[in-house]
C-alpha positions as CSV (number, residue, x, y, z in Angstrom):
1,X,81.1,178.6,68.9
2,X,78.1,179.8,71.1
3,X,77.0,183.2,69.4
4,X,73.6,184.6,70.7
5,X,71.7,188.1,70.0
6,X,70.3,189.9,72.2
7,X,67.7,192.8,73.1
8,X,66.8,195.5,70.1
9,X,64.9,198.5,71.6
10,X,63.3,201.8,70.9
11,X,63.3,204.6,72.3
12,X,61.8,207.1,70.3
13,X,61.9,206.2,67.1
14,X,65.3,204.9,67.2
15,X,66.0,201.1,66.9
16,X,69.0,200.5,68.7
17,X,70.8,197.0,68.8
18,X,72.7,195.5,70.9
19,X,74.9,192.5,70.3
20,X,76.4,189.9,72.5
21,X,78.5,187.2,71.7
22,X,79.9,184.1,73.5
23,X,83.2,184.4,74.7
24,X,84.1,181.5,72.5
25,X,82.9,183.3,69.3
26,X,85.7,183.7,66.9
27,X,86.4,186.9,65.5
28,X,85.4,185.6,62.1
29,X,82.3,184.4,63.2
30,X,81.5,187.9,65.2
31,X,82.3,189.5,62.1
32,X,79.8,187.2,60.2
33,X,77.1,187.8,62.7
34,X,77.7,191.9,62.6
35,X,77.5,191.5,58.6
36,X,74.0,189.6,58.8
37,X,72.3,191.6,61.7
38,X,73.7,194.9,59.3
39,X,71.8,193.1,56.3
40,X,68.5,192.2,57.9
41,X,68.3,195.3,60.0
42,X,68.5,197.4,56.4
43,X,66.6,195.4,54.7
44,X,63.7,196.0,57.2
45,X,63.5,199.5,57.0
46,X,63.2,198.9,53.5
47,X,60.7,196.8,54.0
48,X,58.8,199.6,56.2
49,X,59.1,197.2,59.0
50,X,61.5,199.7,61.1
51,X,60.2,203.1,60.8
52,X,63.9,204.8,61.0
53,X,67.1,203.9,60.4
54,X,68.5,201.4,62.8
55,X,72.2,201.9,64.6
56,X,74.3,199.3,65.3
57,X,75.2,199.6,69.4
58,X,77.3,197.7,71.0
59,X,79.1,194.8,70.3
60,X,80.1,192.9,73.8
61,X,81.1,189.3,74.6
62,X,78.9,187.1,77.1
63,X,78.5,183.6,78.4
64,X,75.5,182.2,77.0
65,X,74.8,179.2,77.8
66,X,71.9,178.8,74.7
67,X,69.2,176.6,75.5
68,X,67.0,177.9,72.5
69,X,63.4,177.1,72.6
70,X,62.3,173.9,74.3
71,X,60.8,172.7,70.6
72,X,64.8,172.1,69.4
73,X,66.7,172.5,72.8
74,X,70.9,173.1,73.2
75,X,72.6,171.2,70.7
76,X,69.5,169.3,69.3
77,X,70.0,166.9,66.6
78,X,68.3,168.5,63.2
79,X,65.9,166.2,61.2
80,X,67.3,164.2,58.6
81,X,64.8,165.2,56.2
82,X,66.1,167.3,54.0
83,X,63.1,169.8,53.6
84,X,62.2,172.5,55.9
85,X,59.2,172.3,58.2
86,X,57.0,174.7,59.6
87,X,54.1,175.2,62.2
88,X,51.7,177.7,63.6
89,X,49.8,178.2,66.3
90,X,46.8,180.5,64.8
91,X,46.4,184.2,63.8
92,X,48.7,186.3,65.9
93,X,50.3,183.7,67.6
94,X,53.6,182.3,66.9
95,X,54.8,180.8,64.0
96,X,58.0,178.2,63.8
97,X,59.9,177.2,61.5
98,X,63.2,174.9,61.2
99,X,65.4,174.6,58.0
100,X,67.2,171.7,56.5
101,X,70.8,170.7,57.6
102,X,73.2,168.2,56.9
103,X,71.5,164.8,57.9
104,X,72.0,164.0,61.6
105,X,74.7,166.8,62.6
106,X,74.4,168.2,66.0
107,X,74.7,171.9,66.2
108,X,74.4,174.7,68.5
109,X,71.0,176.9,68.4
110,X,71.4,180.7,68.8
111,X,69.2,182.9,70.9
112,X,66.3,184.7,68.3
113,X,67.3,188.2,67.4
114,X,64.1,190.3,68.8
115,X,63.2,193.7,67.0
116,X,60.6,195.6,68.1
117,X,58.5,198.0,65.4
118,X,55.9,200.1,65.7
119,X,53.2,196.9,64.3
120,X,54.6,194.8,67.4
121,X,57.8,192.5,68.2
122,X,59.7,190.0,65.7
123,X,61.9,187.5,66.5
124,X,64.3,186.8,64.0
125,X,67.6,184.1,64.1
126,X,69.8,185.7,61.5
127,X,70.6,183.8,58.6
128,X,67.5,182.1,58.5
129,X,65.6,181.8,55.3
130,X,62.5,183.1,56.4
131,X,64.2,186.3,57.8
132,X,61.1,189.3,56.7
133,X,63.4,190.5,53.9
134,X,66.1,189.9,51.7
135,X,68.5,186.3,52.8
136,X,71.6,186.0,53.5
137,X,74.0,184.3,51.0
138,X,75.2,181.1,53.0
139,X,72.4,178.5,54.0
140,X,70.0,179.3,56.9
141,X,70.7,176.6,59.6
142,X,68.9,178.3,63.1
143,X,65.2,178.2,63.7
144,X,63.5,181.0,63.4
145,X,60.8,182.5,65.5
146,X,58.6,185.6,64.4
147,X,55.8,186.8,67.0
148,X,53.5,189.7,66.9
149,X,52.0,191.5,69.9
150,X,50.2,194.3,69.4
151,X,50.6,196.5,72.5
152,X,53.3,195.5,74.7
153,X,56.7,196.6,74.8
154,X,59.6,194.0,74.4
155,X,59.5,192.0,77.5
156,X,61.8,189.5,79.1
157,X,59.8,186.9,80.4
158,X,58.4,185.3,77.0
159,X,61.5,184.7,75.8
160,X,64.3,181.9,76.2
161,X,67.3,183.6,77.7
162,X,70.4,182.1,78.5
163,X,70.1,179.3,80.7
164,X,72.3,180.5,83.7
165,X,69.7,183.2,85.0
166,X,66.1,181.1,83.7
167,X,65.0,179.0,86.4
168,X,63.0,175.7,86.1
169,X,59.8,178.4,86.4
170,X,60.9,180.2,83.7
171,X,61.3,183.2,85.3
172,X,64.5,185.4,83.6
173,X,66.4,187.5,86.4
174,X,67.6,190.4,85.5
175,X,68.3,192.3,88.6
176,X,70.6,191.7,91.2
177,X,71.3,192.9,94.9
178,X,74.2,193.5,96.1
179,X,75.1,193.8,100.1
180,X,78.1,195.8,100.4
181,X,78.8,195.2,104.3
182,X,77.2,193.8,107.1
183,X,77.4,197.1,109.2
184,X,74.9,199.6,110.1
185,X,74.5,202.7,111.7
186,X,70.9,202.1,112.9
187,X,69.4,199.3,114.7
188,X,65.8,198.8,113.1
189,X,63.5,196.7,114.8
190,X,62.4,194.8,112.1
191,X,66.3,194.5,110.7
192,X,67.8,193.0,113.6
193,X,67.5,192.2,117.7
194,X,68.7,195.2,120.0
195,X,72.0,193.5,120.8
196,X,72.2,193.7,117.2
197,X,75.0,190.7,115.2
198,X,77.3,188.8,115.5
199,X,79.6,190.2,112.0
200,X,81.7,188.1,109.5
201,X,85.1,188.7,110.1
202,X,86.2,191.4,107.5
203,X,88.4,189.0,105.7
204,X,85.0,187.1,104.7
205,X,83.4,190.0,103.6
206,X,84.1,190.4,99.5
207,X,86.3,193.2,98.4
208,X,85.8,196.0,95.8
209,X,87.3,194.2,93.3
210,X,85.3,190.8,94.3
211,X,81.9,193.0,94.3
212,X,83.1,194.3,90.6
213,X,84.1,191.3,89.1
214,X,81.2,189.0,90.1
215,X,79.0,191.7,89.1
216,X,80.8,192.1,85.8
217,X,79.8,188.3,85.6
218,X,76.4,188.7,86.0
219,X,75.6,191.5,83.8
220,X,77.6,189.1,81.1
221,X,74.6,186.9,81.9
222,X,72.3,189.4,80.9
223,X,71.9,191.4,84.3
224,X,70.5,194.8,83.7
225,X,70.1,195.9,87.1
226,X,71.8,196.2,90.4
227,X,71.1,197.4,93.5
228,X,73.8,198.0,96.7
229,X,72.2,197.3,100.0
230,X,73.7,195.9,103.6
231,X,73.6,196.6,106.4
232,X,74.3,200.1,105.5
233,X,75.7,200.4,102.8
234,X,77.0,204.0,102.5
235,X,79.3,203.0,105.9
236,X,81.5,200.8,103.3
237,X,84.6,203.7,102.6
238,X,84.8,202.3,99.5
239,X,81.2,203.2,98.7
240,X,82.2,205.6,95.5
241,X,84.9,203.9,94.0
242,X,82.3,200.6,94.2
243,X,79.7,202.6,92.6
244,X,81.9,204.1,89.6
245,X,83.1,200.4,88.9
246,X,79.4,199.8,88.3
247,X,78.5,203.0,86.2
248,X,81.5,201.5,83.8
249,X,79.4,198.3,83.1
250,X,76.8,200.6,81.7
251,X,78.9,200.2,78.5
252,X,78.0,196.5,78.7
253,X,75.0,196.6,79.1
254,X,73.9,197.2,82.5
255,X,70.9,199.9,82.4
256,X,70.5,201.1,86.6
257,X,72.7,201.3,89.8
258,X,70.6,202.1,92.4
259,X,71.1,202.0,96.1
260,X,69.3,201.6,99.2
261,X,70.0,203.5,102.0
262,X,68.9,204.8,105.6
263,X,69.6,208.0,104.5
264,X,72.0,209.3,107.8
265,X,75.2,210.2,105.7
266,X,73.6,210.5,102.2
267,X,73.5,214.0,101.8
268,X,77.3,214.0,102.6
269,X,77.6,211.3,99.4
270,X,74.9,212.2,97.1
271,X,76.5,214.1,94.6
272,X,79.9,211.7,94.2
273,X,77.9,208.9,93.8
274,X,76.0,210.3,91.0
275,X,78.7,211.6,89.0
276,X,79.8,207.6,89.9
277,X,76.9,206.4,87.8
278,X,74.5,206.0,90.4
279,X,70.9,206.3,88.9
280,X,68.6,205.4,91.6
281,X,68.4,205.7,95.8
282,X,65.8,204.1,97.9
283,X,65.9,206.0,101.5
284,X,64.2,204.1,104.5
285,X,61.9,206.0,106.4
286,X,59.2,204.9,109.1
287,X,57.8,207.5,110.5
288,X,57.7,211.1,110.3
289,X,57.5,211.4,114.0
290,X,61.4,212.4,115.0
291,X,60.8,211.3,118.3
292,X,59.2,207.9,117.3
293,X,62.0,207.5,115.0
294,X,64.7,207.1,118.0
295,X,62.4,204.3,119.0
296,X,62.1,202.5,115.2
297,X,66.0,202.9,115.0
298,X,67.2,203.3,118.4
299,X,69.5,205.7,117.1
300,X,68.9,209.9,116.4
301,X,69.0,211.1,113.0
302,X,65.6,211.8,111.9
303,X,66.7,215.3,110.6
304,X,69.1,213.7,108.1
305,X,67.0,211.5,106.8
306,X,64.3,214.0,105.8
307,X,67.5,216.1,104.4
308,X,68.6,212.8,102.6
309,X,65.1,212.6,101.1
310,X,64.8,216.1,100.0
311,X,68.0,216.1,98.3
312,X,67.3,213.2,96.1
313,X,64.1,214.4,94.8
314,X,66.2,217.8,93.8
315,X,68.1,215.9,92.3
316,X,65.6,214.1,89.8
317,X,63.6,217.1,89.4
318,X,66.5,218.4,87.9
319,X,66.8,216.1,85.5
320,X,70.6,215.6,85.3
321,X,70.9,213.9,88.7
322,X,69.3,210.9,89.9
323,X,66.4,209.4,87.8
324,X,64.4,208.0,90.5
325,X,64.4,208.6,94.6
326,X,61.9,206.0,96.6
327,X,60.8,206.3,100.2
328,X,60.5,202.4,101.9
329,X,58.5,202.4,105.0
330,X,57.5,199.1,106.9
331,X,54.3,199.3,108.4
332,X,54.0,197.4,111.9
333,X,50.8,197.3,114.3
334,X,51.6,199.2,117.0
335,X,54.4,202.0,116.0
336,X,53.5,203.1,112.4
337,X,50.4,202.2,111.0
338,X,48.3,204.9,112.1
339,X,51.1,207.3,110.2
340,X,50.1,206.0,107.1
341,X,48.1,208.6,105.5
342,X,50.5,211.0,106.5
343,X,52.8,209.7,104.1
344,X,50.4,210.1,102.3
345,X,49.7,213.4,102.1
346,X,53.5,213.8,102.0
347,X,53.4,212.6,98.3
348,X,51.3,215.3,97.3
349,X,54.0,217.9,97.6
350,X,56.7,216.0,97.2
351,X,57.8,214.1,94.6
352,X,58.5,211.0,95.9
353,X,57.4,207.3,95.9
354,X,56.5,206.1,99.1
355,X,56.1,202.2,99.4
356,X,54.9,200.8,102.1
357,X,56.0,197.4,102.5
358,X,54.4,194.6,104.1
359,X,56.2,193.1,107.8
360,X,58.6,190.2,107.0
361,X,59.5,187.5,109.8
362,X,63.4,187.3,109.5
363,X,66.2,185.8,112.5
364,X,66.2,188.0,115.3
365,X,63.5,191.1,114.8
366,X,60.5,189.3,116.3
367,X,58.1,189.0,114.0
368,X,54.4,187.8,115.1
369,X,51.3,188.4,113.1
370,X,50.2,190.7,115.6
371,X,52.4,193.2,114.2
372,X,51.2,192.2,111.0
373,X,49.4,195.1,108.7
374,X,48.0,193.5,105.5
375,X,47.5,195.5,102.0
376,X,44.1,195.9,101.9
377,X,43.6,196.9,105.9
378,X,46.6,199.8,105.1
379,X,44.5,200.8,102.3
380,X,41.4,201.1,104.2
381,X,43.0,202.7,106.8
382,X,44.6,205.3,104.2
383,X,40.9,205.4,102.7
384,X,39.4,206.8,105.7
385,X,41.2,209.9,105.3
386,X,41.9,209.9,101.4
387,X,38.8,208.0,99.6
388,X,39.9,210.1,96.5
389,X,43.3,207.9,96.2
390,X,43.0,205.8,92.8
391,X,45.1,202.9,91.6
392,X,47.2,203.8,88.4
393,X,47.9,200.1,87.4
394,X,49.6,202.0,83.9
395,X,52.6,202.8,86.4
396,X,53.5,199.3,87.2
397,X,56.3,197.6,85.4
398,X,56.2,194.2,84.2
399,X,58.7,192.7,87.7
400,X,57.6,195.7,89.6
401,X,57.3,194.7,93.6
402,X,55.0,197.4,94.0
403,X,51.0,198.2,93.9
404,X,50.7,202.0,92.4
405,X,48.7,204.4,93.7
406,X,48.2,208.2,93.7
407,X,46.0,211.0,95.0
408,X,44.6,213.1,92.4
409,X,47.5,215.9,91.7
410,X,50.1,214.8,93.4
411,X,53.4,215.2,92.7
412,X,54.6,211.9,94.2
413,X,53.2,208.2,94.4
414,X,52.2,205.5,96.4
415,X,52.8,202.0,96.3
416,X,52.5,198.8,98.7
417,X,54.9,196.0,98.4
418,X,52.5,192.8,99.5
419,X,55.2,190.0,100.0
420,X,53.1,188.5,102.4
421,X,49.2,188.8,101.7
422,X,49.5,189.1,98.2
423,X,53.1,188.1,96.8
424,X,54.7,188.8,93.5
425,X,56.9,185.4,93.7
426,X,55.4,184.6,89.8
427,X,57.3,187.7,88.3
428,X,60.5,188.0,90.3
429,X,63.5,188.5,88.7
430,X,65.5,189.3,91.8
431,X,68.8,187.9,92.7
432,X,71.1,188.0,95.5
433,X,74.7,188.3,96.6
434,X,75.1,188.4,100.4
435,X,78.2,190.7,102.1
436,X,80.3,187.6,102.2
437,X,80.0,186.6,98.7
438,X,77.0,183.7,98.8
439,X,74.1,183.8,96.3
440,X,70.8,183.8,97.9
441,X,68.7,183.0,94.9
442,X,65.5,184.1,97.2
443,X,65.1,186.5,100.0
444,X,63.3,183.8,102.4
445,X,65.1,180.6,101.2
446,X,68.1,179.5,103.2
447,X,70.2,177.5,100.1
448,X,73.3,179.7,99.3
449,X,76.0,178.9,97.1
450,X,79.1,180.5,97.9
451,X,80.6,182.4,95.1
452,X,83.3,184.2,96.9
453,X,85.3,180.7,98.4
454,X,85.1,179.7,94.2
455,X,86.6,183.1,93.6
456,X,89.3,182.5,95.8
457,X,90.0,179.4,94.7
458,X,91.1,180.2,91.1
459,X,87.2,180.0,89.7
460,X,87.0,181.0,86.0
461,X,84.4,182.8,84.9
462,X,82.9,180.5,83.0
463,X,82.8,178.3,86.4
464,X,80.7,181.2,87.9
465,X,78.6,181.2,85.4
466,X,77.7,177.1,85.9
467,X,77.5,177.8,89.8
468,X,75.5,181.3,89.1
469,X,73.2,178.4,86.8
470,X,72.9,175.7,89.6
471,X,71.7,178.0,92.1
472,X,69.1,179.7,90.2
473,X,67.7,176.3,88.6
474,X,66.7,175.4,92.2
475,X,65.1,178.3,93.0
476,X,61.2,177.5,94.7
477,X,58.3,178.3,93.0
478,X,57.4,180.6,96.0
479,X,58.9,182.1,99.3
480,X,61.8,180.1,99.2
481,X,59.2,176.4,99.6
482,X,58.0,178.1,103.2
483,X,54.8,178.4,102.1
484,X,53.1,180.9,103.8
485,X,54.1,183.5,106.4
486,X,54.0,181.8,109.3
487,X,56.2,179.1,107.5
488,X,58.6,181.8,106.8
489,X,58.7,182.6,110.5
490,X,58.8,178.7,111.8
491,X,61.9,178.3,109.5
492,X,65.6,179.4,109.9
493,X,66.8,182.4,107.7
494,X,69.7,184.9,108.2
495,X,68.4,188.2,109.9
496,X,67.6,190.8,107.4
497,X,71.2,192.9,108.1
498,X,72.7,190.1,107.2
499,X,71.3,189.0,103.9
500,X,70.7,192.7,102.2
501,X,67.8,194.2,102.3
């Protein structure tokens, strides 16, 4: 049976672990596992290397696909020697070791339990001989991998996850987007031509429980994240009941549902969809010119929005509403960029995050270089006005998409999302699922898989997960193998309304 364990973290000085198993780990075996995480766990506060007593989580089954390190790989035959070996790669680096078996027998290698203490991070493989304190009783027959770093908190990318969301880059993802509908309200510019669509028929379009179930897949993959988008997604009617389906996979493991929204009916929604589990809202915003705004969108609404906006940073400044509200702007030559330090100087009373994000070519919203405004000419442009605006690198996150910055005081931030002049393609760990079911493993490639006809065709799970794996091994090294952005642009894509933003 395929048993792998996952993620210990700390917050505070709590160790918390969470467990997941294979869906084709016995009982007995679960029970084994719980026995030997329980020993070595104790045995390392002990040891002093936990500095408080550790709980024992969760306890959740999962497709893991175990590929272990590349050293052994899935299923590796163990050498027929019959003592142990070890190797190391200096002071502080890691150390490896792999215990004796019987002679030639192939057998399955588990996922490194990873515990992180206040001296830095271990890996352990329970059951293993060299485990940091007392051993278990039965034979050790895993490798084992124990690393130290000394400042950084446990992060996803150096270690071997499950196969099925690792691509051939070794890039983990751990955060998917979901598009709810292909419908919007608005009709952006820069989302999609004035005529606007041509829609899926609404039998193509995945129901509620499609959306849960294939997201229920993916956080059994290890997805901690997920995001709703569209179109618009707050036009779906089944908007709450999708997002409380969501907020119940929080007990499996899923960490954030966050949404992103134009903002028109938010205020309406706000509160239902936070007591639905909803954590996070990004609100899209391009000017703060209402009469400009009827130009961006072709629609009216500008007061809304700015309602929408103000609501949500209430709401985390209350602390028992939303944890994080974001303002997205998209800066094109022409019709927004000489707003940009008023946004500004919007952050300093407000606590908000506004991101200015680079101009995208997609199908349909007309994208020429023209309209182009790169990072670093928004920033001088902001400089002119603010030359006291600093970076505060300490405030990005290991996959975020955005460059920090904030004025001196201000209650909100800045950041600038450079897909274009300066992309982030090295740390993404972004999926997605478009409205009618396909998985678009990047936003600018044009390979899709679709999950929804597999669904519909009596898919198991476990079928998902292989076609959730296949997709996400091919996934290009950058921009979806268009190269640049002019590449982008020369190459067909699905307009931006249409993938999910």
């Amino acid at each position: 049976p395929r048993c792998s364990l996952l993620r210990i973290v700390s917050p505070g000085s709590a160790t918390i672990v969470h467990i997941v198993l294979g869906p084709f780990c016995r009982s007995s075996v679960s029970t084994s596992l719980m026995a030997h995480i329980s020993r070595a766990v104790h045995a390392a506060g002990a040891a002093g290397r936990l500095s408080a007593p550790s709980v024992l989580r969760s306890v959740t089954r999962q497709q893991h696909n175990v590929g272990g390190y590349r050293e052994v790989g899935k299923g590796a035959e163990w050498p027929r020697s019959s003592s142990s070996r070890a190797s190391g790669v200096g002071e502080g680096g890691e150390r490896r070791w792999q215990s004796s078996a019987p002679q030639g027998r192939k057998m399955p290698v588990r996922t490194p339990v990873l515990v992180e203490t206040r001296a830095g991070v271990e890996r352990w493989s329970i059951g293993a001989s060299s485990a940091p304190a007392q051993e278990p009783a039965e034979p050790a027959r895993t490798p084992i991998i124990v690393e130290r770093r000394a400042s950084a908190r446990l992060d996803p990318h150096p270690v071997q996850h499950a196969q099925p969301l690792t691509d051939k880059h070794n890039r983990f993802h751990d955060y998917l987007r979901i598009s709810l509908t292909e419908k919007c309200n608005l009709r952006c510019q820069y989302c999609m031509p004035p005529e606007g669509v041509e829609l899926s028929p609404k039998d193509e379009i995945l129901s509620t429980a499609e959306i849960l179930r294939l997201a229920n897949v993916f956080v059994d993959l290890g997805v901690t994240k997920i995001r709703l988008t569209g179109g618009e997604p707050l036009v779906r009617p089944d908007i709450v009941d999708v997002v409380t389906g969501l907020g119940k996979l929080k007990a499996k493991g899923l960490e954030t549902v966050g949404i992103t929204t134009n903002g028109i009916t938010l205020s309406k929604q706000l509160d239902a969809l936070v007591a639905g589990g909803m954590d996070a809202v990004n609100i899209s915003l391009d000017t703060l010119v209402p009469a400009k705004f009827e130009f961006v969108t072709r629609r009216k609404g500008f007061d809304r929005v700015m309602a929408a906006i103000h609501k949500s940073t209430a709401s985390v400044a209350s602390g028992s509403g939303l944890t994080n509200a974001k303002v997205n702007c998209v800066v094109m030559r022409g019709i927004n960029e000489d707003e940009l330090a008023d946004f500004v100087e919007f952050t300093r009373h407000h606590a908000v995050n506004v991101r200015f994000i680079e101009y995208m070519p997609f199908d349909g919203n007309r994208w020429n270089d023209t309209k182009f405004v790169s990072y670093a000419e928004m920033l001088e442009r902001i400089r002119e006005r603010h030359p006291e605006i600093t970076r505060i690198s300490h405030a990005d996150k290991p996959n975020d998409t955005s460059k920090a910055w904030q004025l001196p005081g201000a209650l909100g931030k800045i950041g600038f999302i450079t897909s274009m002049s300066d992309h982030f393609c090295g740390t993404c760990n972004r999926l997605r699922i478009t409205a009618d079911g396909n998985i678009k493993v990047c936003l600018f490639g044009n390979d899709e898989v679709s999950l929804r006809d597999h669904m519909r065709q009596g898919a198991s799970d476990k079928e998902l997960y292989q076609l959730v794996g296949g997709a996400v091994t091919k996934k290009f090294a950058k921009h979806g193998g268009k190269g640049d952005m002019h590449g982008i642009a020369a190459s067909e894509n699905r307009p931006m309304i249409k993938i999910g933003g």
